[in-house]
SETI-92184 format. One line per 3 residues: number of its first residue (from 1); for each residue x negated, z, y negated of N, C-alpha, C. Coordinates in steps of 0.05 Angstrom, whole numbers. Layout:
N
NUM = X,Z,Y,X,Z,Y,X,Z,Y; ...
END
This chain:
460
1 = -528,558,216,-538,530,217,-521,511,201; -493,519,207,-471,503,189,-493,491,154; -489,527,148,-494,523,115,-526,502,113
4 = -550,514,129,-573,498,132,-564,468,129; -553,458,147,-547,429,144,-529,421,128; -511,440,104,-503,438,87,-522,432,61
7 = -542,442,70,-556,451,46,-571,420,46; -584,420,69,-597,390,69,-590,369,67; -557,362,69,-535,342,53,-526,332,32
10 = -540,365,13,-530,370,-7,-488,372,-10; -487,380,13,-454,384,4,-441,406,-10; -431,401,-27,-423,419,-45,-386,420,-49
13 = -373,438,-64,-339,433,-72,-329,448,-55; -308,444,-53,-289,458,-34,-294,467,-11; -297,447,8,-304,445,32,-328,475,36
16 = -346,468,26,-378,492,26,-354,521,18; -342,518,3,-329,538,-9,-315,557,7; -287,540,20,-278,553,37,-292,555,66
19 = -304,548,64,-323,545,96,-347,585,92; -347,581,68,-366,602,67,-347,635,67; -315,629,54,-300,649,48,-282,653,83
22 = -284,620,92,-273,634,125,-300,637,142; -320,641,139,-332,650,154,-337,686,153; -336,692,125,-336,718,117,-312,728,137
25 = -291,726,121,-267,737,142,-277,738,165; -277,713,177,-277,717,208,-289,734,223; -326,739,204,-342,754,219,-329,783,211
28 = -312,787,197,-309,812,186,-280,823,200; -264,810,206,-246,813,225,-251,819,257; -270,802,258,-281,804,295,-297,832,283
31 = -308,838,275,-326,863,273,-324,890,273; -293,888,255,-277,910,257,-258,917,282; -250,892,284,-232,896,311,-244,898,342
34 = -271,891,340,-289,896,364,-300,921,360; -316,934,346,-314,955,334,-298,985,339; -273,978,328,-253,990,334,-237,998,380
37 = -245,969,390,-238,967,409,-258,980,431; -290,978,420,-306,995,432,-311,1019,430; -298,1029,415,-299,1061,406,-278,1074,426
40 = -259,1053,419,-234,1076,450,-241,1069,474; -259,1043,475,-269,1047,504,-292,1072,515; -303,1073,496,-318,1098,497,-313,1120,503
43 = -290,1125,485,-277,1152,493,-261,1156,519; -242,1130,529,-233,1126,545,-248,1135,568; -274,1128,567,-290,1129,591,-311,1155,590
46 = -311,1165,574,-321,1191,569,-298,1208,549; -281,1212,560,-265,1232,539,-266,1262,542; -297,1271,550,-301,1290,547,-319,1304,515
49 = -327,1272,517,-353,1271,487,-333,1275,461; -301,1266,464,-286,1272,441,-277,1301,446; -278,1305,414,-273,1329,415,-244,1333,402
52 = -226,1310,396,-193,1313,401,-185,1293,410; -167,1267,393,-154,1244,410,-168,1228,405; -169,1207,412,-186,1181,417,-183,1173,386
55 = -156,1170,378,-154,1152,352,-165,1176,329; -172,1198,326,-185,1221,316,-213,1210,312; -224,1211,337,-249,1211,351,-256,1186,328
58 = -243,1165,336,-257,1141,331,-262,1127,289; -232,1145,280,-226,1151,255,-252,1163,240; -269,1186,246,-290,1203,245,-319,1181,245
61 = -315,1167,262,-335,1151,273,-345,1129,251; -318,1115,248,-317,1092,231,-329,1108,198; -316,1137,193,-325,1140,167,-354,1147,165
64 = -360,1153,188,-393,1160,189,-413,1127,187; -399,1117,202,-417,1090,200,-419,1083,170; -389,1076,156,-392,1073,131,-415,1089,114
67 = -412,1111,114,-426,1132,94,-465,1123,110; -477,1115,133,-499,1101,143,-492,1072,117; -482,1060,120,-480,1035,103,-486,1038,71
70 = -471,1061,67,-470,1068,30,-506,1068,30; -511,1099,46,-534,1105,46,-561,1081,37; -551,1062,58,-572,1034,58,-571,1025,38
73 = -546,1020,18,-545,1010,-4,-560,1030,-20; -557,1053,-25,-563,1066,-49,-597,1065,-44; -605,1061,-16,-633,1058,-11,-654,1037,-31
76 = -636,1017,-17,-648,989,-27,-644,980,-57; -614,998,-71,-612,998,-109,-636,1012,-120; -641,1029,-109,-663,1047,-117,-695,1036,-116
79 = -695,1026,-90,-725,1016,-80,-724,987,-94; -714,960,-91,-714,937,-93,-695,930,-112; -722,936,-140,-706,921,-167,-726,900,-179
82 = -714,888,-192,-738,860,-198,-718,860,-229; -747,865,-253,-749,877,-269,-770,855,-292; -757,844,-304,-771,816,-327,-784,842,-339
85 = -812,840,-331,-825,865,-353,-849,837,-370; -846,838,-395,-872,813,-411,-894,836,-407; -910,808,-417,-940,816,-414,-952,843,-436
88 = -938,836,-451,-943,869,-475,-929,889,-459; -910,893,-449,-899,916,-434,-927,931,-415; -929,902,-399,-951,916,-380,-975,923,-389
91 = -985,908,-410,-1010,914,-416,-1000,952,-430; -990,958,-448,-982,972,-474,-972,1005,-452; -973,1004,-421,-958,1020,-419,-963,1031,-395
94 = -993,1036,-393,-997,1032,-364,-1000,1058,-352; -990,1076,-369,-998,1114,-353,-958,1111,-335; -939,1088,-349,-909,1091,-342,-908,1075,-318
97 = -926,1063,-324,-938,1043,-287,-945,1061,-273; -970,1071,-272,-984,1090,-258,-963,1116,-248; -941,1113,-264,-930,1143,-254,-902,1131,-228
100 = -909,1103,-235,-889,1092,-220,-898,1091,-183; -877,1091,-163,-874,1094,-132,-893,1066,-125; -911,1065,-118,-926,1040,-103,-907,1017,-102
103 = -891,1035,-78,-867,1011,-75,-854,1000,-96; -845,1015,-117,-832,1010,-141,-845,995,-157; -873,995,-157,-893,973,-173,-894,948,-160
106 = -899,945,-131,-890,917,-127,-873,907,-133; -847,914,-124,-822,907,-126,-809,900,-158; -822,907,-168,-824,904,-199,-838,873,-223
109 = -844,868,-202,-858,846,-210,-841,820,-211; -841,804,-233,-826,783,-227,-831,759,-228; -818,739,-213,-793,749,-190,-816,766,-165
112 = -802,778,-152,-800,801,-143,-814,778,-104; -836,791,-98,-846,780,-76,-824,782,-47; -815,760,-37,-798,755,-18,-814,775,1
115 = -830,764,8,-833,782,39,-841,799,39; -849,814,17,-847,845,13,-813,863,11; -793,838,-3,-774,848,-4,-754,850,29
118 = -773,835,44,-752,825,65,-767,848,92; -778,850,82,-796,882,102,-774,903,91; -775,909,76,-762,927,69,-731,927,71
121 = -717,903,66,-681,903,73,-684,903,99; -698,901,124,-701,896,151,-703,927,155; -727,947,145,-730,970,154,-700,984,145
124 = -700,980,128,-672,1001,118,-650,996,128; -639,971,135,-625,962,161,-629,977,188; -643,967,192,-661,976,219,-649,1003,226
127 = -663,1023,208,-662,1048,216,-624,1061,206; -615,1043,195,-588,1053,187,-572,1038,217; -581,1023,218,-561,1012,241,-568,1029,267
130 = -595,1030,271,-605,1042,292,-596,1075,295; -587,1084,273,-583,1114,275,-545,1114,281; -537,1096,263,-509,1096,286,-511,1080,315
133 = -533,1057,316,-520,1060,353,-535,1084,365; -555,1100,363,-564,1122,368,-535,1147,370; -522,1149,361,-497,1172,359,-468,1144,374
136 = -480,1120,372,-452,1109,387,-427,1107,369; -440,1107,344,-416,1099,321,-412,1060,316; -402,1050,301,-391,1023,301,-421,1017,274
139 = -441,1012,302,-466,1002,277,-465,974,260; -438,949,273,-442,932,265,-428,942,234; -401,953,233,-397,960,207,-414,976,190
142 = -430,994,201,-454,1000,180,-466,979,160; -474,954,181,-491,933,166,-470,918,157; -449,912,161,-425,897,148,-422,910,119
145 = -414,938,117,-415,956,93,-435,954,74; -459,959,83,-481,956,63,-486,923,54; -484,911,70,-486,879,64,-462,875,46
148 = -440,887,36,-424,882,28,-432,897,-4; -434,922,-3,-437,935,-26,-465,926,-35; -488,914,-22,-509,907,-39,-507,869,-56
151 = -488,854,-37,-478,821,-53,-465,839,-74; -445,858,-82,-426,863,-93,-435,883,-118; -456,898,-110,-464,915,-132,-487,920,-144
154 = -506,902,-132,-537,904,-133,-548,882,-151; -568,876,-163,-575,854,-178,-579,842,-172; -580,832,-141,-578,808,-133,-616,794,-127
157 = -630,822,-128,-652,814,-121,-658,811,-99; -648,815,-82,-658,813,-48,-654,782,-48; -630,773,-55,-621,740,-45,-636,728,-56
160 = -642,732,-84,-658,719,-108,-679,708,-96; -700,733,-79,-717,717,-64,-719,709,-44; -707,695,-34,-706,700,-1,-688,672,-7
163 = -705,646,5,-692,624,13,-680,614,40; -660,607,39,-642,612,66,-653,589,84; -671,564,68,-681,546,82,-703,542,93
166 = -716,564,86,-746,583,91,-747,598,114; -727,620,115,-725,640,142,-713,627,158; -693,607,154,-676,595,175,-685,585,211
169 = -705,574,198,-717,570,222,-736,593,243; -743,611,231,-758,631,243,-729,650,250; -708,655,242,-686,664,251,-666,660,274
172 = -673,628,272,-667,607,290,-673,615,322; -695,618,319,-721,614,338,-714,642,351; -712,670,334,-711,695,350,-690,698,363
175 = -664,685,341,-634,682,362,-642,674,381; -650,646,385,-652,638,418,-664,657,435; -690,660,430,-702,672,448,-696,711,450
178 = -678,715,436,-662,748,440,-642,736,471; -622,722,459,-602,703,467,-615,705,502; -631,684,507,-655,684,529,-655,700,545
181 = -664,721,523,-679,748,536,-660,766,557; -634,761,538,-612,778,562,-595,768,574; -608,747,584,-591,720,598,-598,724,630
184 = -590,737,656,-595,743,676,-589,727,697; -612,711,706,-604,697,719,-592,703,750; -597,729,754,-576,743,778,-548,747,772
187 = -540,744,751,-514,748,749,-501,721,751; -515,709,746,-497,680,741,-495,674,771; -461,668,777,-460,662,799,-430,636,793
190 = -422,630,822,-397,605,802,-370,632,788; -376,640,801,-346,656,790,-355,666,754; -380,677,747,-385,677,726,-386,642,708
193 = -392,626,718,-403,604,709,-361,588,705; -347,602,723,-325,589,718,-314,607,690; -320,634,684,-313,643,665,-327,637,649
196 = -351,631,635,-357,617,622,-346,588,612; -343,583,632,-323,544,626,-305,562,610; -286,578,622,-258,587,614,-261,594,578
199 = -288,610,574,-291,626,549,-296,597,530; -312,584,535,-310,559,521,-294,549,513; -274,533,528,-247,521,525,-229,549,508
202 = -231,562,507,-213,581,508,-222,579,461; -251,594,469,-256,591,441,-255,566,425; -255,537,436,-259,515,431,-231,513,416
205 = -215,509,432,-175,519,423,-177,529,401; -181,561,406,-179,579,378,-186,574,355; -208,562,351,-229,554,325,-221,523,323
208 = -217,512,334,-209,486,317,-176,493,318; -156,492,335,-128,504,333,-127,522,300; -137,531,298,-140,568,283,-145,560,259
211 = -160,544,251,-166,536,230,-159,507,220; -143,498,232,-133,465,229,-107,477,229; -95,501,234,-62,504,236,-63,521,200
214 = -90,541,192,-88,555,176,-89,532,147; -108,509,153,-103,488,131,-83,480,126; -52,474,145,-37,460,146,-27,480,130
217 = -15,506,141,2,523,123,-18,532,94; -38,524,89,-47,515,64,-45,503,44; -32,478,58,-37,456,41,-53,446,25
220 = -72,444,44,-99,442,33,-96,408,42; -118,388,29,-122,356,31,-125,353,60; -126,326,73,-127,315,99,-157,317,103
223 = -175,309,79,-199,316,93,-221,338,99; -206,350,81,-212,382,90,-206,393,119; -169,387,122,-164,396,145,-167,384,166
226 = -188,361,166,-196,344,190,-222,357,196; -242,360,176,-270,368,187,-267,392,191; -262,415,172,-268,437,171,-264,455,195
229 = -249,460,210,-247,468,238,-274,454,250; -285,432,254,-308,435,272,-332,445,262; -337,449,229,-355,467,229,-354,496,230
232 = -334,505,241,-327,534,249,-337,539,278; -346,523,292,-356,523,324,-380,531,330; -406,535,313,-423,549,314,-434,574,307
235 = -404,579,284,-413,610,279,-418,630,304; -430,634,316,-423,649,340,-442,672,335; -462,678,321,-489,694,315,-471,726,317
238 = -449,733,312,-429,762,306,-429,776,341; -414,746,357,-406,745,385,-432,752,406; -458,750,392,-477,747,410,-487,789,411
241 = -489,792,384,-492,815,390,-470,832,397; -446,826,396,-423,848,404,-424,851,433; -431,822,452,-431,817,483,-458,829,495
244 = -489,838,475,-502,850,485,-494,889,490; -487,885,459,-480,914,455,-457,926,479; -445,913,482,-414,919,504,-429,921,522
247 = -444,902,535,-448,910,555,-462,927,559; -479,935,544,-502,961,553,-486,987,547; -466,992,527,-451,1013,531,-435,1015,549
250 = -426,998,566,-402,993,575,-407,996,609; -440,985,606,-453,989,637,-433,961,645; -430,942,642,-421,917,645,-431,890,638
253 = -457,886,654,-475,866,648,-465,840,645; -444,828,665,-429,804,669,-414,794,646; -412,819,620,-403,814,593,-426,793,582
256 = -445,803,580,-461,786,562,-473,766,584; -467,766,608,-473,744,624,-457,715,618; -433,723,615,-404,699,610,-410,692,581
259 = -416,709,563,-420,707,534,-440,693,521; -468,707,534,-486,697,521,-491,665,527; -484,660,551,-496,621,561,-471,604,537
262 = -450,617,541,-431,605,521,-436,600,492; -458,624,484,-456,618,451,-481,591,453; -500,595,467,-513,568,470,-510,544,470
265 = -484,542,481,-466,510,479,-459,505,454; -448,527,442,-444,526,414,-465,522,395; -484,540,392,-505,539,376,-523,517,382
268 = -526,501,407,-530,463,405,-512,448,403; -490,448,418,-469,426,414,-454,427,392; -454,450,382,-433,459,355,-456,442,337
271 = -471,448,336,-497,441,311,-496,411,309; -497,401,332,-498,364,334,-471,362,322; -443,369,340,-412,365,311,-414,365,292
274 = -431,393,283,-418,393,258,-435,368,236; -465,368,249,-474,352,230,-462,320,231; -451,319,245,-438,285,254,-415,289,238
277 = -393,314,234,-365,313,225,-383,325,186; -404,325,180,-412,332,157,-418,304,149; -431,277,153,-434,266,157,-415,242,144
280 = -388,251,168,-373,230,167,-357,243,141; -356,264,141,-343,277,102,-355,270,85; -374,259,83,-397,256,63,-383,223,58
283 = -386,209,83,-372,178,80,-352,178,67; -331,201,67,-300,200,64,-299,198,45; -310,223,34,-322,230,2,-326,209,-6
286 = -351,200,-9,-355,175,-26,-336,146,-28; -327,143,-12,-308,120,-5,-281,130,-24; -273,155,-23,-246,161,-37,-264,160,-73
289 = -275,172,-73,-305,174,-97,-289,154,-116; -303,126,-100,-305,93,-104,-272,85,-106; -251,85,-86,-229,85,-92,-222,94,-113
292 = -223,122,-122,-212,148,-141,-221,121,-171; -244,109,-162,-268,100,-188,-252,66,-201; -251,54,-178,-232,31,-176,-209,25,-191
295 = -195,51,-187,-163,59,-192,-153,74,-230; -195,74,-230,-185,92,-257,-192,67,-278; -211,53,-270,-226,23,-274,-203,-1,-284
298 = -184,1,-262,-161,-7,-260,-130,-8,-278; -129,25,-288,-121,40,-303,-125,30,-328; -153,37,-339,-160,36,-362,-156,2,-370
301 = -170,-16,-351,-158,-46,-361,-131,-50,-367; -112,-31,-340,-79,-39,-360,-79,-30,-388; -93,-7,-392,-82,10,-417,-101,-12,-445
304 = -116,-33,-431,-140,-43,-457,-115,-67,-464; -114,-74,-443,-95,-99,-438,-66,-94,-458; -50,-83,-440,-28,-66,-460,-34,-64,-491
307 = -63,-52,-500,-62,-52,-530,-69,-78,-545; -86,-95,-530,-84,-116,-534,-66,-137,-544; -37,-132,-518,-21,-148,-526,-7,-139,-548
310 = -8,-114,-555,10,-102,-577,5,-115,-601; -18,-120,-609,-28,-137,-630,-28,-167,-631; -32,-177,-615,-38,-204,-615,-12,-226,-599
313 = 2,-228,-627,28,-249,-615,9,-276,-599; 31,-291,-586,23,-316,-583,11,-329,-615; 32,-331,-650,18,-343,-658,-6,-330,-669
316 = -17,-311,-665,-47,-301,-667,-65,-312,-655; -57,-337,-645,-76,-353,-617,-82,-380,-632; -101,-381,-639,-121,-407,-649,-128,-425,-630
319 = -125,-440,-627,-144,-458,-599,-167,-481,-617; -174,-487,-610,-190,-516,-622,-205,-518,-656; -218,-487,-659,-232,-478,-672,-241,-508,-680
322 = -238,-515,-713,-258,-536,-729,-292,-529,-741; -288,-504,-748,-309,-500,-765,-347,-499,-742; -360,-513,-756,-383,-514,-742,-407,-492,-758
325 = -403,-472,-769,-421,-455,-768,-400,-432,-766; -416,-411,-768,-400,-373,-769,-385,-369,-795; -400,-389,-812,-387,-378,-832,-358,-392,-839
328 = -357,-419,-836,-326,-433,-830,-313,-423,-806; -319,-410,-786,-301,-403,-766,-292,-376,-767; -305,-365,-787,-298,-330,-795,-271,-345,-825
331 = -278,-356,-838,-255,-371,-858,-230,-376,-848; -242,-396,-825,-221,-407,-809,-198,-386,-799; -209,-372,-794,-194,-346,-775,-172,-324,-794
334 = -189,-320,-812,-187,-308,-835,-153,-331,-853; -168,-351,-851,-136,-358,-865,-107,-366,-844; -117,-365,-820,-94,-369,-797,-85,-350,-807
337 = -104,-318,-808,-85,-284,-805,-77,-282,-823; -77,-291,-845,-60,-288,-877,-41,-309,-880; -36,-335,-861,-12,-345,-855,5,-339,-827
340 = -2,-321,-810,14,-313,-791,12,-284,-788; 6,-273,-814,12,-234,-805,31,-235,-817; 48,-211,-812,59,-205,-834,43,-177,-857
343 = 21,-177,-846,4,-155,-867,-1,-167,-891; 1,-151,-917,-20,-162,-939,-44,-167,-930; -56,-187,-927,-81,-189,-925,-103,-200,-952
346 = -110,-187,-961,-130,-195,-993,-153,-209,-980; -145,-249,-977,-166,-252,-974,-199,-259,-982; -198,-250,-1005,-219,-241,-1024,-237,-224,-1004
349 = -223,-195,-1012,-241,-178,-992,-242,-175,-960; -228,-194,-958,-231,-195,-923,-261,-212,-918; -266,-237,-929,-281,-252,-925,-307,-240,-942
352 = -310,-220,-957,-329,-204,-971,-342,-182,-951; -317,-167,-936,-330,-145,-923,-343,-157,-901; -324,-182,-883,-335,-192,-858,-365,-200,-865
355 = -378,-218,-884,-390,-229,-890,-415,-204,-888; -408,-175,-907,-418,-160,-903,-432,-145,-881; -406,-148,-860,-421,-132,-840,-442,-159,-821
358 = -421,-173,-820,-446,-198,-803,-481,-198,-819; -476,-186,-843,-507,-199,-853,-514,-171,-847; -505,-145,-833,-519,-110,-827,-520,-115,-804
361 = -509,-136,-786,-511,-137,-747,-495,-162,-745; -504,-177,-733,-484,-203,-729,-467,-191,-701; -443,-208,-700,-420,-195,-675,-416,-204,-646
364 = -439,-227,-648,-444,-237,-615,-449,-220,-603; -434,-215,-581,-432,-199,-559,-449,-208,-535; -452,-234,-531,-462,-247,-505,-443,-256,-500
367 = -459,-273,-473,-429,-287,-456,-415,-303,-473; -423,-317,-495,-403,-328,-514,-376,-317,-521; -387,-293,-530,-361,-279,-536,-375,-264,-575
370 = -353,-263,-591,-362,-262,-617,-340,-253,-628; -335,-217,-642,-323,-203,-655,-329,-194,-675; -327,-219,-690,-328,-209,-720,-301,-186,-736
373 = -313,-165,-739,-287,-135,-745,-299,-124,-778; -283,-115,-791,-276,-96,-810,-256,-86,-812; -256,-58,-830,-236,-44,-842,-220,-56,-867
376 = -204,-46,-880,-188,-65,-906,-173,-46,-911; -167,-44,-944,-151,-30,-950,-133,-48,-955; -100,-39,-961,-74,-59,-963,-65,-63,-933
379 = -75,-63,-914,-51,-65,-885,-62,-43,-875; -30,-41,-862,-27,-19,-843,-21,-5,-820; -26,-39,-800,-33,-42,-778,-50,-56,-774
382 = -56,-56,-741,-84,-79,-747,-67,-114,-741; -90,-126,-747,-93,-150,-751,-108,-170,-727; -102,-181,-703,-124,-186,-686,-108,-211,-687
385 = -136,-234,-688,-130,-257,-681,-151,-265,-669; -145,-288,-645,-169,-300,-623,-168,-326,-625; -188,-334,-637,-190,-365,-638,-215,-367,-610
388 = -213,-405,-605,-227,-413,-582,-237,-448,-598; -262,-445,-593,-274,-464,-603,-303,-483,-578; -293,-503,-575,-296,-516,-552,-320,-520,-550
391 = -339,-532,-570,-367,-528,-569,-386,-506,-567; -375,-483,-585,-387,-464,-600,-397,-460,-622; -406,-431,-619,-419,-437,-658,-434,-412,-653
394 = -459,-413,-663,-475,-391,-658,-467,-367,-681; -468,-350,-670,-456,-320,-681,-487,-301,-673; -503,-316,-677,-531,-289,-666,-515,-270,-643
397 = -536,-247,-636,-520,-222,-626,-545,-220,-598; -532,-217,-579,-550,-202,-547,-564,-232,-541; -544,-252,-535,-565,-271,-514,-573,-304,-538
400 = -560,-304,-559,-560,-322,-582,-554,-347,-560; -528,-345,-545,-515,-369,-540,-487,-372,-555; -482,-393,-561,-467,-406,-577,-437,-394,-570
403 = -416,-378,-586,-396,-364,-573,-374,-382,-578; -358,-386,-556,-332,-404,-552,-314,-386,-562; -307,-356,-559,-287,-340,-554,-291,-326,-576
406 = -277,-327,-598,-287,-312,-627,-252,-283,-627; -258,-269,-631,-235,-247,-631,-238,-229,-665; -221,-243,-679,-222,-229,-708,-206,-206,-707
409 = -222,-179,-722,-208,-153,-719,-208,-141,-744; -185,-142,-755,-185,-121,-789,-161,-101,-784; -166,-76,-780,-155,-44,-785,-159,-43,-812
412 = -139,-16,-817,-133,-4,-842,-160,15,-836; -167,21,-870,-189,31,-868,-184,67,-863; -159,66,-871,-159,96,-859,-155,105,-825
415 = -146,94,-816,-152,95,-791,-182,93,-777; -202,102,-779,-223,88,-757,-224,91,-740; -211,109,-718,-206,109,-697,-188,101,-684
418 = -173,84,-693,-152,58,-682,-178,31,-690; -195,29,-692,-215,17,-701,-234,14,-673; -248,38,-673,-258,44,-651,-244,30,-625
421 = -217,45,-627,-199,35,-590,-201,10,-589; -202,-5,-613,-186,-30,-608,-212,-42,-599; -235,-45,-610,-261,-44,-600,-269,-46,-573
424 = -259,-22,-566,-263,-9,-542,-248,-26,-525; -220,-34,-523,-209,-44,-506,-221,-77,-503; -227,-88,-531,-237,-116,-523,-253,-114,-502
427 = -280,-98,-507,-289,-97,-494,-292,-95,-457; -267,-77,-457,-264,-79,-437,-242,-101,-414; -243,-112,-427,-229,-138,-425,-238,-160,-417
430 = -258,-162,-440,-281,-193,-438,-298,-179,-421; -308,-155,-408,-331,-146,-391,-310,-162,-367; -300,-175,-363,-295,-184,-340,-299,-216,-328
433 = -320,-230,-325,-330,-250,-326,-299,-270,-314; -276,-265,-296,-261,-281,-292,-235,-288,-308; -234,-269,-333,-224,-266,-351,-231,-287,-372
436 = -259,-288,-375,-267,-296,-396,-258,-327,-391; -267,-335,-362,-264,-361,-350,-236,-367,-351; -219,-354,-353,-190,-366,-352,-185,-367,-390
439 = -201,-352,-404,-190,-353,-432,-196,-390,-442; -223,-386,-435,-238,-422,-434,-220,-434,-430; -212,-434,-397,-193,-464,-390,-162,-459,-401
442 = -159,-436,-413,-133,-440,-414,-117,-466,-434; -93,-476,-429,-95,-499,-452,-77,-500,-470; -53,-477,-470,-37,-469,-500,-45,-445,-496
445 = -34,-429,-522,-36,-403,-526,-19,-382,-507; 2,-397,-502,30,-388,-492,3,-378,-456; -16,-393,-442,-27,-398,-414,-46,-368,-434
448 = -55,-363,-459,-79,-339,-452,-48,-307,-456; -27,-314,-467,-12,-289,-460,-13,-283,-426; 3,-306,-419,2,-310,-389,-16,-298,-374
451 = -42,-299,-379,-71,-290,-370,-61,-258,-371; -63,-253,-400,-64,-213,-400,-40,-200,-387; -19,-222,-389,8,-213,-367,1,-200,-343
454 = -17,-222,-327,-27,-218,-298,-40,-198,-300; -64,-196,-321,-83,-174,-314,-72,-149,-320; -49,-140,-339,-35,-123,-335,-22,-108,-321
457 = -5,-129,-305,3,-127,-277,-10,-112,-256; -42,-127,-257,-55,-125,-234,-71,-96,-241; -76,-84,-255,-80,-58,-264,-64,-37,-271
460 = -39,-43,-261,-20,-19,-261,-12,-19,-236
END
């Protein structure tokens, strides 16, 4: 049920990950070691049926079950292959069809019909598991084995078809009512009903303890090792058949009496946890998401900021722009930077190329913001100067409002990707509407350093 309501969350990463690799273990540990523990009870209690020592006996047992498990596999590699045959194959070849196993022709078809395939992994199960508890060998490792060697060696057609959010519920449904079925209400008395409390609490400990102690010596994140232990509380589906099986070999009904009401608590109460502690990971998630998003947001403004100031002294700061069209305020700008760079600046071709690119895209940005940029050969750093002009002056561009905030940019032409950044960082600069508002009111040049100081600051 865990993964079901995983699935319907869509939760995915780590969490699904290791949740899917400790559930494997777990069931695979309890399986063997219950397994193992019922075999010497067997003999213990019949140690006439062994025919040397118990740990002999049971050694023999286990390899027989295995070799039932291989068997199932090599059943189902053989029978259930799903086979991209095109339409010329089938038409072009049909005495290699006809010679083919019935079964083998369905199963051949692709993709390959689920519930034909799921009759068939059931029968071959079935009868492999059923023939070791028939001899009283460890049938759950039979099906542990073959379920292992068919994920691991097989093409992967059985899962291929078979949607886990499809059977889930008809799976659902037979657990309970198996569960039900060997649920005696003569046995339940308080002394059972107190061992029950006990098995609860007892497993409740283990599985959140057990797996909140195994994160820690992990060192695995806080929110991993906060949820993950409670969706370990419903696996119980392993526990239900081991407590039927014990007891009918065991002639000890009060086993699956204490057992079975207990996995019930789990398989509802566990189910409501986990979807509440899935839930609240999903919140965590997203919130750290948005933090993680904030922080990088944050980041990148110091790093725009920072290149910013690298370029642009205080006297690179124009205030009280004269010129009343684009084309006197691109001049304007233009002869501040060739009396306060120290670059060659040729301003021949500076005011040739600018002119150029403004008449292929004008540089209004919106927001009254206007970056008129080119490349230049002769310097060999860039050149940024920011003039501020109180009225405006239309620069065309996104919203054709009149731009106060003009930012002149000339790079070396061999560089264009110091071209690009620098770009890039204006941008991300003036995308900040309280920014823009402090460049406006500011009232010397010395108050807009001041400005990128702070925002520097405040992004590192």
């Amino acid at each position: 049920m865990t993964f079901v309501l995983m699935n319907q969350l869509n939760v995915e990463g780590r969490l699904r990950h290791l949740l899917g690799n400790m559930v494997v273990l777990d069931d695979l540990i309890e399986v063997i070691i219950f397994s193992l523990l019922i075999q010497f009870s067997i003999r213990q209690a019949h140690p006439e049926a062994a025919g040397g020592g118990a740990v002999l006996t049971v050694g023999k047992e286990v390899l027989l079950a295995l070799a039932v498990g291989g068997c199932i596999y090599l059943f189902l590699r053989t029978f259930v292959r799903k086979r991209a045959l095109s339409l010329a194959q089938d038409e072009g070849d049909h005495t290699h069809r006809r010679d083919e196993a019935f079964l083998q022709r369905i199963l051949a078809e692709h993709p390959s019909p689920s519930v034909e395939i799921l009759l068939i992994v059931l029968a071959a199960v079935s009868l492999g598991t059923g023939l070791a508890y028939h001899f009283h060998w460890p049938f759950l490792i039979t099906a542990m084995f073959a379920g292992f060697l068919v994920a691991n060696f097989h093409s992967q057609a059985i899962f291929d078809s078979l949607k886990l959010d499809n059977i889930a519920p008809a799976l659902n449904l037979a657990f309970f009512a198996l569960i039900g079925a060997n649920i005696s209400m003569a046995d339940l008395n308080l002394n059972i009903l107190g061992l029950v409390g006990l098995y609860i609490v007892s497993r409740l400990f283990g599985k959140l303890v057990g797996t909140w102690l195994g994160c820690r010596l992990m060192h695995e994140e806080k929110s991993i090792t906060t949820y993950l232990p409670t969706l370990m509380l419903p696996q119980a589906g392993v526990a239900a058949v081991e407590a039927v099986y014990a007891a009918a070999i065991l002639g000890k009904p009060e086993i699956a009496a204490i057992i079975l009401p207990a996995i019930v608590f789990f398989e509802v109460v566990g189910v409501f946890m986990v979807d509440r502690g899935l839930r609240t990971w999903l919140d965590t998630v997203r919130a750290n998401a948005e933090a993680v998003r904030q922080e990088r947001m944050h980041s990148r403004r110091s790093e725009a900021v920072h290149m910013l100031m690298a370029h642009l002294p205080v006297e690179c700061i124009k205030l009280g722009l004269a010129g009343s069209t684009k084309k006197e305020v691109i001049e304007e700008l233009v002869d501040h930077a060739c009396k306060v760079s120290e670059e060659h600046i040729d301003r021949v071709q500076a005011l040739q190329v600018l002119g150029e690119r403004e008449r292929l895209a004008p540089t209004g940005l919106g927001n009254g913001i206007a970056v008129p940029h080119c490349r230049l050969r002769g310097i060999d750093n860039p050149v940024l100067i920011l003039g501020r002009h109180d009225k405006g002056v239309a620069f065309g561009g996104l919203d054709d409002e009149p731009c106060t905030l003009v930012f002149l940019m000339m790079t070396c032409v061999r560089d264009p990707g110091q071209h690009l950044r620098l770009l890039a960082a204006l941008s991300q600069i003036l995308n900040a509407a309280e920014v823009r508002a402090q460049f406006i009111e500011a009232q010397t040049p010395e108050d807009i350093i001041a400005i990128l100081m702070r925002q520097a600051s405040q992004g590192s």
